[in-house]
C-alpha positions, 0 to 999 in steps of 0.5 A: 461808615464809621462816626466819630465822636468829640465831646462836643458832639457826644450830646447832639448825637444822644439827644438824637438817639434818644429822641428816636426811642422815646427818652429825650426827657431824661438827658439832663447830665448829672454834674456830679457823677457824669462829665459835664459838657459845656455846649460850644466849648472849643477841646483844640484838636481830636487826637483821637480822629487823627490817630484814628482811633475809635471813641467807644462808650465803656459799659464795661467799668474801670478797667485799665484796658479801656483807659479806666475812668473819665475824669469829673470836670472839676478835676480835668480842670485842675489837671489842665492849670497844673499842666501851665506852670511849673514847680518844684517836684519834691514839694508838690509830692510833700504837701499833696501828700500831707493834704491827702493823709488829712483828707483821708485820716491817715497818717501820711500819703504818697500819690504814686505812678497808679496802684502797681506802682504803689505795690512797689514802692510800698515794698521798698519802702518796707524792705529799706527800713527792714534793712536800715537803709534810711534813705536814698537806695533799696537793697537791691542796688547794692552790689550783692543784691537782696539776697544776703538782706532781710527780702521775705514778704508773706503773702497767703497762697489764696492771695497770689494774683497777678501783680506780684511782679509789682512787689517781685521787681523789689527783689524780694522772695514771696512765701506763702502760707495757707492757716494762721499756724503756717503764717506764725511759723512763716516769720523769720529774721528776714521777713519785711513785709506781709502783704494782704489782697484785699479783694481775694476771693480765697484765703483763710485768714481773715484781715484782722488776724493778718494784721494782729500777727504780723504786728505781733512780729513787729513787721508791718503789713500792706494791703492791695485795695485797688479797685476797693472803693465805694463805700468811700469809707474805704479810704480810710478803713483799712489804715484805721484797721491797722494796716500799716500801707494801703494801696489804691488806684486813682484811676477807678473809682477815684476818678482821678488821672488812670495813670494815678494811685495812692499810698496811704499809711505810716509816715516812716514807711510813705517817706522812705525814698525809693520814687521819683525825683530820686535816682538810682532806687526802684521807683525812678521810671515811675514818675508821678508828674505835676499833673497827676499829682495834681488831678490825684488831690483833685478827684480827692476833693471831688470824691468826698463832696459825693455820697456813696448813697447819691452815687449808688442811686443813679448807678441802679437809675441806669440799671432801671433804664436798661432794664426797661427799654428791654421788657418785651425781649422773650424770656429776659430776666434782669438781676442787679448785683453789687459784689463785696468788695472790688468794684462795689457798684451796682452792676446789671446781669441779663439772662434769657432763654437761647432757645428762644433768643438765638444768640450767644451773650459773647456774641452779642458782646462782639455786635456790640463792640463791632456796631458805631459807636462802639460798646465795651460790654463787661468782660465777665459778658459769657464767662464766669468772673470772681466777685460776680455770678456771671456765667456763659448765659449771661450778659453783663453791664457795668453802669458806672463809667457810662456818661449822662445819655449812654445808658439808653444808647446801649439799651437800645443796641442790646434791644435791637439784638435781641430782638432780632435773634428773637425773630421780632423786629424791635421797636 
């Protein structure tokens, strides 16, 4: 029988679990980082249910594939009244922009279609005002296209990743340089754009060396940041280091709606038309709706009324809780790891013995997934991933998207696997 969840029902059935393995005294929710369930409240119609769709508790973290982040209650709630009346589009998108660019000490900020769609609309931007457009279409609608137009983007060759189809729809042709004498050659009259990725893990020029040389060049400089935040200060960081954009989705560590992201930067650069509600320029299917608009400036707001100490010390909390419950697994030995700069949170790393532990990590990823209600383990589960020293001998657990309770859900699970490919019945 498979069991389906509301969140009305979330918490009757984790006081349940807990209170079966001994933690019924730590369900008190945390308002500020997990969402808040009022008892009783009416949420309509599980379309989940109907569709029948499975519910799952992501010990993964903010992956687009598992719908990203939950939503803090404060900013459901903006989400939902936005959604009851109507506005004027342009509007909206100027004075969120303007409140955003205030909030996060920038010069000027655009919510985009999430951060893909700011990686598009960044480049057009750049290429529009490269080639004197000024306004309402980016080169490639004319009819020659982009290619007798300024449509070069330097990026470093360690930096070419799997959104480039982001800034490729712009029209624009990608060359790669490897040492800082290559990215100073690289320079032409058709240059527009350099574009750094911010969470690479290869590369030889550093951020500030990108950004003085491009500058030098008077060209401006773009940085990929989408899943770059904690520290909060990141925010603001990199427009301050002198990137000229900055983009960041909205839907991960923001917390705001997943289908949301930022671009932050110069002024001439986030009012260049390529986006919605204007037709005929690139970014026209991907609209940014009232809601999103409105759930972006919200989970702002919600963001920086945390710290990124608060939020770390309850992330390592539910590492603690896990790695407690599972003391007595043979051989397990517990790390927690914060990598350097995407997804910069606490994340916890199991290990043991499969001489004495009989099972694979990805097969204990699969039992998992496969048990009621279903676990998302981080995929870095059984393989290697950059940014985290994971390997096929370990099990990996993202903390950070777990709601208040979920934590020990998932420990219990992990225990009752363990312990049985140990040959010890779990308790």
């Amino acid at each position: 029988m498979t069991i389906r969840y509301s969140r009305r029902s979330f918490f009757a059935h984790a006081r349940t679990a807990l209170a079966s393995i001994g933690f019924s005294s730590l369900m008190t929710p945390m308002q500020s980082i997990g969402a808040t369930i009022s008892p009783g409240e009416d949420d309509g119609v599980d379309y989940y249910a109907k569709l029948g769709v499975q519910e799952i508790i992501n010990a993964a973290g903010t992956y687009t594939f598992l719908t990203a982040a939950i939503m803090p209650e404060s900013v459901q709630m903006a989400v939902a009244r936005a959604a009851k009346h109507p506005v004027r589009l342009e509007e909206l998108q100027l004075a969120a922009g303007s409140y955003l660019a205030k909030r996060l000490h920038c010069e000027a900020a655009l919510v985009s279609a999430g951060a893909a769609s700011a990686l598009t609309l960044g480049t057009a931007a750049c290429a529009t005002v490269a080639n004197d457009q000024h306004g309402e279409r980016i080169p490639p609608l004319i009819p020659q296209g982009m290619a007798s137009l300024k449509n070069e983007v330097i990026m470093q060759k360690g930096h070419r990743y799997g959104y480039d189809h982001a800034l490729l729809s712009c029209g624009v042709r990608i060359v790669e340089v490897e040492t800082l004498d290559e990215y100073r050659a690289a320079f032409t009259p058709k240059t527009v754009m350099t574009h750094f990725f911010n969470a690479a893990t290869s590369g030889t020029i550093s951020r500030e060396d990108w950004i003085r040389v491009s500058h030098e060049h008077n060209v401006p400089s773009m940085n990929d940041a989408a899943a770059d935040m904690p520290p909060i200060s990141n925010l603001w960081k990199y427009t301050q280091m002198g990137f000229d954009l900055v983009c960041f989705s909205g839907g991960k560590g923001i917390r705001g709606p997943q289908n949301a992201g930022m671009l932050l930067g110069k002024k001439e650069l986030t009012a260049a038309r390529n986006n919605n509600p204007i037709d005929n320029v690139v970014g026209r299917g991907q609209k940014v709706a009232k809601e999103q608009i409105v759930g972006m400036v919200a989970a702002v707001d919600w963001l920086l009324s945390q710290t990124d100490e608060g939020m770390e010390k309850e992330f390592r909390g539910r590492a603690d809780r896990i790695t407690n419950y599972l003391s007595g697994v043979p051989t397990l030995t517990s790390q927690v790891y914060v990598p350097e700069v995407a997804n910069h949170v606490p994340t916890l790393l199991l290990r043991y013995d499969q001489k004495k532990v009989k099972i694979a990590p990805l097969e204990v990823a699969k039992m998992c997934r496969d048990g009621s209600p279903s676990i998302e383990l981080h995929p870095a589960t059984g393989s290697p991933e950059p940014g985290l020293p994971s390997d096929a001998n370990t099990i990996v657990v993202g903390v950070w998207m777990l709601q208040p309770g979920q934590d020990l859900i998932v420990a219990k699970r992990l225990r009752q696997i363990l312990m049985k490919a140990a040959g010890t019945q779990a308790s």
